[in-house]
C-alpha positions in Angstrom: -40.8 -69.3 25.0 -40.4 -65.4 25.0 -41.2 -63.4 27.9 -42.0 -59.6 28.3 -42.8 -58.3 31.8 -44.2 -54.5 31.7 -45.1 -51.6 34.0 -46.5 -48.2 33.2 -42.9 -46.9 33.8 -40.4 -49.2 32.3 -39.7 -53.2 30.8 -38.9 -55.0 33.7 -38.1 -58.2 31.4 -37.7 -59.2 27.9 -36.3 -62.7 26.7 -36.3 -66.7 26.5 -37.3 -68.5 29.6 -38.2 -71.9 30.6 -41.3 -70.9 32.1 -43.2 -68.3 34.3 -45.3 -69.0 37.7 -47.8 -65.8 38.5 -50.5 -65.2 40.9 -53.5 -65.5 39.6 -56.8 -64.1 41.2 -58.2 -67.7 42.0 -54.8 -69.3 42.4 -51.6 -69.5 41.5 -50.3 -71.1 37.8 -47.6 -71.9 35.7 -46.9 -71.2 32.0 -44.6 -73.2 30.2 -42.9 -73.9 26.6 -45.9 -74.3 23.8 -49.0 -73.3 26.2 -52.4 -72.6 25.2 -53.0 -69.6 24.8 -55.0 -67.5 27.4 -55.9 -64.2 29.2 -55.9 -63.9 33.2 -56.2 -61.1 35.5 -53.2 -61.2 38.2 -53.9 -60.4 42.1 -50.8 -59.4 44.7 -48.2 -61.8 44.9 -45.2 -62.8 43.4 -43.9 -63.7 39.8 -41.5 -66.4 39.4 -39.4 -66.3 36.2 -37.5 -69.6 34.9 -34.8 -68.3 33.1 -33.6 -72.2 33.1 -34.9 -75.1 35.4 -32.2 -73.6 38.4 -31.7 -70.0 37.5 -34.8 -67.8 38.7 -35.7 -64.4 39.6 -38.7 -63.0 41.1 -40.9 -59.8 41.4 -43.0 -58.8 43.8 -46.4 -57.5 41.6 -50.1 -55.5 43.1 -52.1 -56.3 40.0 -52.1 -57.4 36.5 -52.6 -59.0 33.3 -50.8 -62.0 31.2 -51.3 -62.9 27.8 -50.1 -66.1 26.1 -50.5 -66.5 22.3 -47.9 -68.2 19.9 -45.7 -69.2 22.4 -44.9 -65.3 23.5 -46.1 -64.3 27.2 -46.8 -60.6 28.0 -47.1 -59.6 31.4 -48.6 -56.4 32.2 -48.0 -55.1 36.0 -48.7 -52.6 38.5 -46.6 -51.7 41.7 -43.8 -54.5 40.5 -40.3 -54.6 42.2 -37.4 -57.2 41.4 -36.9 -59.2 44.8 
């Protein structure tokens, strides 16, 4: 699966990745390889991305978007810094 993470100021992310946990409003979720696809609006919290199953990196988000169709997951975000 292909990930891009976005801000109003700059790609934070762009590449193949296992899979992706984000804060959603309700809750938090995980996308993985071959997901539906779908639209959600992202609260505060963090972003987990699985580069592999043991390599990670995380960023600290105030608001956003994702967007999963055709195996490609767009993450729009506002006030995001890598942890």
């Amino acid at each position: 699966m292909t990930l891009e993470i976005l801000t109003p100021e700059k790609k934070l992310f762009d590449g193949n990745i296992y899979g992706i946990q984000l804060p959603g409003i309700a809750g938090s979720f995980e996308i993985l390889d071959r997901h539906a696809p779908i639209v959600a609006a992202l609260g505060k919290g963090n972003i987990k991305v699985l580069k592999t199953k043991s390599d990670t990196v995380t960023y600290s988000i105030q608001s956003g978007f994702v967007e999963v169709l055709n195996n490609r997951t767009t993450v729009l975000v506002e006030g995001a810094k890598e942890n």
